[in-house]
C-alpha positions in Angstrom: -3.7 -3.4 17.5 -7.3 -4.4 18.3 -9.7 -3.3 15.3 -11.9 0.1 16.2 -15.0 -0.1 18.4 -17.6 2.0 17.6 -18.7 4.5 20.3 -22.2 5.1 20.7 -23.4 9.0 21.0 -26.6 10.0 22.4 -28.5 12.8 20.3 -31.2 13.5 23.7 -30.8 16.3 25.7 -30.1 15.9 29.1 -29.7 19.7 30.5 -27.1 21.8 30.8 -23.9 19.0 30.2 -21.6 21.9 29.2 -21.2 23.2 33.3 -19.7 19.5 33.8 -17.0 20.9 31.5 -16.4 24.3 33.3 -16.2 22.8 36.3 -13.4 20.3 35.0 -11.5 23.3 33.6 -11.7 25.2 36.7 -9.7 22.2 38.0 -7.0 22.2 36.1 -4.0 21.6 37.9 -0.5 22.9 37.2 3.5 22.0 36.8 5.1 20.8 39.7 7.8 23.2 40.7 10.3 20.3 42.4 10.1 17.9 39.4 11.6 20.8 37.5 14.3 22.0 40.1 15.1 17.8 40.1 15.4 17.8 36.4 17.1 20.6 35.9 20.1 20.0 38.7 20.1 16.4 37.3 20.9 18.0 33.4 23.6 20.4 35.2 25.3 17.3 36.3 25.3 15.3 32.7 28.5 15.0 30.4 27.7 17.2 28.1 28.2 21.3 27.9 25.6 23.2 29.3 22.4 23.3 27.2 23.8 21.5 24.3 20.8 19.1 23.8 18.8 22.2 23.1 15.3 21.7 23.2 15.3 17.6 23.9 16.6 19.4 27.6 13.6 21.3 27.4 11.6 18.6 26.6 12.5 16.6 30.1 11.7 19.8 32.1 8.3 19.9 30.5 7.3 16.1 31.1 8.9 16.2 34.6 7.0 19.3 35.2 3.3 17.6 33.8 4.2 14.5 34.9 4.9 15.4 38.6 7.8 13.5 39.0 11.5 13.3 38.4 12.9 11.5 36.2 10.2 11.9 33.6 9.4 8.6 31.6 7.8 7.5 28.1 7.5 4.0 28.6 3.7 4.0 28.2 3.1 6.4 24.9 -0.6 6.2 22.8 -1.6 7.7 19.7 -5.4 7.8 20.0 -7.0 8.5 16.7 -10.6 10.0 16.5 -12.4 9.3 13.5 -15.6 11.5 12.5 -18.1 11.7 9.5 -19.0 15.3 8.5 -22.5 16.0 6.4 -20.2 19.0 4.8 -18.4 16.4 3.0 -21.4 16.4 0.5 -20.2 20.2 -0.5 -17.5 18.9 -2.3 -14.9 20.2 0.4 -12.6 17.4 -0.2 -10.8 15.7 -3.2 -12.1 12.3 -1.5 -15.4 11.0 -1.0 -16.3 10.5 2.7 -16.8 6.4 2.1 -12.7 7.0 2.6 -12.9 7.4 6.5 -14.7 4.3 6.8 -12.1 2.7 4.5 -9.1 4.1 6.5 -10.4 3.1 9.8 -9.9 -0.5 8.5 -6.5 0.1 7.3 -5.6 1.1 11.1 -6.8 -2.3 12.2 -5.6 -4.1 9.4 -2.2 -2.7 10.4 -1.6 -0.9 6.9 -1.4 2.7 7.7 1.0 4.9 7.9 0.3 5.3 11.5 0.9 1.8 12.0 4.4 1.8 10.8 5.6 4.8 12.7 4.1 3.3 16.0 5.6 0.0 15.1 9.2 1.6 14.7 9.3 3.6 17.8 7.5 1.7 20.7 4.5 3.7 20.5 0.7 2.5 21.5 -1.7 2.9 19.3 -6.1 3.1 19.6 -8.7 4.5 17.3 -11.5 5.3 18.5 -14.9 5.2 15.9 -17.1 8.2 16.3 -20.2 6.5 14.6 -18.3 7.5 11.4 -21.1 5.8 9.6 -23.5 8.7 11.2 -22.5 12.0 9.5 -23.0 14.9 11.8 -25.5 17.3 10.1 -23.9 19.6 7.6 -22.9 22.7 9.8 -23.4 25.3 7.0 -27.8 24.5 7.4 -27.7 22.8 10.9 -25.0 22.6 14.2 -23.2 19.6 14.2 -24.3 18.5 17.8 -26.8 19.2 20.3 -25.0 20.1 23.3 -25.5 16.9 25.3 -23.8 14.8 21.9 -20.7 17.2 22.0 -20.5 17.0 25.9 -20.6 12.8 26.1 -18.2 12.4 22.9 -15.7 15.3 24.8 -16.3 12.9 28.0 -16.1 9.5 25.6 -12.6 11.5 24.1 -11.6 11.2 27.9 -11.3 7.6 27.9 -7.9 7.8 25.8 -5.8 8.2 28.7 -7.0 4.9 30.5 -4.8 2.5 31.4 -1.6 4.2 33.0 -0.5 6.2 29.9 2.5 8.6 30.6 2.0 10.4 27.2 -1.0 11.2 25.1 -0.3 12.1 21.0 -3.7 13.3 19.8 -4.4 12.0 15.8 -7.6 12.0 13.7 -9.3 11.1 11.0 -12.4 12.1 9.1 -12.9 13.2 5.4 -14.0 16.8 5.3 -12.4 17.5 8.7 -10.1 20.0 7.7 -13.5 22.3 6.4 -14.9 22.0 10.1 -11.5 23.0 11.7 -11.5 25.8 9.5 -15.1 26.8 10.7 -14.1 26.6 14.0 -10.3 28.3 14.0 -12.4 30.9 12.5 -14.8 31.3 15.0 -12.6 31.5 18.0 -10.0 33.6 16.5 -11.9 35.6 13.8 -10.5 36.7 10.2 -11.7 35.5 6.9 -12.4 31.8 5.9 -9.5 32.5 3.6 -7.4 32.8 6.5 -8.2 29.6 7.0 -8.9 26.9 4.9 -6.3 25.0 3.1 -6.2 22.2 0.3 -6.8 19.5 3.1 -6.8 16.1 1.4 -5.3 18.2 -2.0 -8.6 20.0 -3.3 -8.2 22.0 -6.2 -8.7 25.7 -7.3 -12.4 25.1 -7.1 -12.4 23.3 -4.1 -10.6 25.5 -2.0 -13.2 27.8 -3.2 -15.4 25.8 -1.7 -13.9 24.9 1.4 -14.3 28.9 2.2 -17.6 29.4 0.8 -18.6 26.9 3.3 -16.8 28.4 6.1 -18.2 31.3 5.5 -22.3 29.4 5.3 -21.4 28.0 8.1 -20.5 31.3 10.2 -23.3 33.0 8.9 -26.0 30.5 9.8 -24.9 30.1 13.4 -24.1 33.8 13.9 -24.5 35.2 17.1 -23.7 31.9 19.1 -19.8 31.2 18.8 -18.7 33.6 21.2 -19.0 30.8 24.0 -15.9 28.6 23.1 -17.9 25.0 24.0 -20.9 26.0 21.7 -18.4 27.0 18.8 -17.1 23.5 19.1 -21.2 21.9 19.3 -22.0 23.9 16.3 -19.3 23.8 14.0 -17.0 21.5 15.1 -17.5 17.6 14.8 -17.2 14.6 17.0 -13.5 13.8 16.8 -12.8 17.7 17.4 -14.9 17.5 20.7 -13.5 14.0 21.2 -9.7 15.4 21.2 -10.8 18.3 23.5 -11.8 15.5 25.8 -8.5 13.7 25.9 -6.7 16.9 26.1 -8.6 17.8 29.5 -8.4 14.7 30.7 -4.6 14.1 30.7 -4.3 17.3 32.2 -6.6 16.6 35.0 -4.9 13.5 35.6 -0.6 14.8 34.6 -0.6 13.1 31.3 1.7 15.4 28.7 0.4 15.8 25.7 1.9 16.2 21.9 -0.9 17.4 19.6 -0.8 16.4 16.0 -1.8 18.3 13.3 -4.2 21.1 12.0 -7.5 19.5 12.4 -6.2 18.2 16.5 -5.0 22.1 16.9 -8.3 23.0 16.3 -9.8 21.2 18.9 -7.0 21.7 21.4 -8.1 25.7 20.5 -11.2 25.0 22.1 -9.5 24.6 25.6 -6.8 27.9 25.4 -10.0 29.8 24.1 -11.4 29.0 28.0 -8.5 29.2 29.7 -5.2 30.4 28.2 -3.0 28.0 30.5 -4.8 25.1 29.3 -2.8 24.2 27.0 0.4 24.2 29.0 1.0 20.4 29.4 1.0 20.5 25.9 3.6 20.3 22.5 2.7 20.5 19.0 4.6 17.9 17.8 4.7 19.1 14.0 4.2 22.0 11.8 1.7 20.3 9.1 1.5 21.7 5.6 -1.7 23.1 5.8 -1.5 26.4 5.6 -3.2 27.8 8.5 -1.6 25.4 10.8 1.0 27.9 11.5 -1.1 30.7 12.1 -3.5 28.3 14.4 -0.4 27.2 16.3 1.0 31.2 17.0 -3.0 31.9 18.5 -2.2 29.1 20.6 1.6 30.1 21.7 2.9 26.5 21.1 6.2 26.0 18.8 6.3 23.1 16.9 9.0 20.1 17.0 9.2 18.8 13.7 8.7 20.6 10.5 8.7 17.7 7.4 5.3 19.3 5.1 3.2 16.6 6.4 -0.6 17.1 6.2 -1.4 13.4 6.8 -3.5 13.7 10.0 -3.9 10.5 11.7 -1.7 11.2 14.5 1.7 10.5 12.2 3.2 13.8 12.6 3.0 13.6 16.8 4.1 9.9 16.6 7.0 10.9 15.2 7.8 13.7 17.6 7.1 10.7 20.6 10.1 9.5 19.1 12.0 12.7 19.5 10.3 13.1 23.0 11.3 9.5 23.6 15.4 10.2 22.9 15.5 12.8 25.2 14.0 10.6 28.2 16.7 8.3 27.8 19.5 11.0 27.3 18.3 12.5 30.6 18.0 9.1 32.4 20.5 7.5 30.8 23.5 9.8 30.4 26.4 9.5 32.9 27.1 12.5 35.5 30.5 14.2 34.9 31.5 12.3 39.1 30.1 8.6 37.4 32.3 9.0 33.8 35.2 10.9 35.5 34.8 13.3 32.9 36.4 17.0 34.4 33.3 19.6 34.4 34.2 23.2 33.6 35.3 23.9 36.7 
């Protein structure tokens, strides 16, 4: 895996960048209704009983569907991994210090990750992409993270992921104090109290869950009155691998790449989009339920059900490569499974 390149973000106005992004979701396309019908009088056909792949015969409806064609492939899979640097770190949000994200983003390109082994074991593509991780946004409780031209170019540098004929997108991140800002920003799109939530992130103590929602709660207060509008919730509270994520999310749907969305922190960002649109999110699966403990109530807001469920809280794309691998099997069961007429197996009848 080639070692990160660092992305540079512009910090100068340049008008209204945010309608760029409303137009683009007023685009988005939708399933294709023959793919499906293919697929699913194809799985009729296979030498099995009726339905008794469960959801891995869901699973080749949905890419057929996103995908456009029939039969659905993963030969092409990438985790992209956004790394950000938050100024919130400095609250004490996190039980590591923020040098950590630089640290980790040269264990990806060493090849020394976690990440790097689950990609390695099923097939899977792998890029991280470096959000000038060395350039803390500004700490959101005293100051929004972006101006809106920053938040729009990293969303449209986020878009880049899917280049190169990808057929699916997993959506990873990394960036000490990350869980704090997806907090801040679950919170502003779907309300409640910052207890609702944070969560021990990294594996914070007593105190630092305390806080975690104290600055949640800063951080509502001193931007009150402007996080109605999904896209300037994300700008002022969010961070650069949030908007980054919303980005690739967009993109593959614009251009009938599925998706499988890692954890909390990637939840949060995909939250942005179904806060627009409510369909956004349909070429979408959450590919685990992570251990942090507003994950599940993030995930019911955005009506996705998760595929794996093994208490990770890792982040960095590990829980959604390892549901590629489940998402992988049940390509090749599809594709690869006799019909009842090629085994000479009798059907029912």
């Amino acid at each position: 895996m080639a070692r990160p390149t660092e992305v540079a973000v512009p910090s100068t106005p340049t008008g209204l960048p945010f309608d760029d992004i409303r137009v683009l979701m007023a685009r988005l396309p939708g399933p294709s209704a023959e793919a499906v019908a293919a697929t699913r009088a194809r799985e009729a056909q296979l030498v099995k009983p009726a339905g008794a792949l469960g959801r891995l015969e869901e699973i080749s409806e949905w890419l057929a569907a996103w995908q456009g064609k029939a039969p659905p492939t993963v030969s092409r899979p990438l985790v992209a991994i956004f790394a950000g640097a938050h100024g919130v770190a400095s609250r004490g949000v996190s039980a590591y210090p923020a040098s950590v994200t630089r640290q980790m983003l040269d264990a990806f390109g060493n090849g020394h990750a976690a990440i790097n082994q689950i990609c390695a074991t099923f097939d899977v593509g792998l890029k991280v992409f470096d959000l000038a991780v060395d350039r803390p946004t500004p700490d959101i409780t005293t100051d929004a993270a972006m101006s809106e031209s920053e938040c729009a170019a990293t969303m449209a540098y986020g878009m880049e992921a899917i280049a190169g004929g990808i057929d699916l997108l997993i959506v990873g991140e990394m960036g000490i104090g990350n869980t704090t800002v997806a907090a801040a920003l679950s919170c502003a799109l779907y309300g409640g109290a910052p207890e609702d939530w944070v969560g021990r992130g990294t594996g914070v103590d007593d105190e630092g869950l305390a806080r975690k929602a104290e600055a949640v709660r800063a951080a509502l207060k001193r931007h009150e009155g402007h996080l109605a509008d999904p896209l300037e919730a994300l700008r002022r509270v969010g961070g650069r691998e949030l908007a980054a994520m919303a980005g690739a999310i967009l993109a593959a749907r614009l251009e009938r790449v599925p998706v499988v969305i890692d954890g909390y922190v990637a939840s949060a960002a995909a939250g942005v989009l179904h806060a627009l649109d409510s369909s956004a999110l349909d070429h979408c699966v959450a590919g685990h339920l992570s251990a942090e403990t507003a994950h599940r109530r993030l995930l019911q807001r955005l009506e996705l059900k998760p595929l794996l469920d093994l208490g990770m809280r890792l982040g960095e794309g590990s829980g959604g490569a390892l549901a590629a691998a489940m998402i992988k099997a049940a390509v090749a069961c599809h594709t690869g499974m006799a019909t009842f007429a090629e085994a000479a197996v009798a059907d029912r009848g």
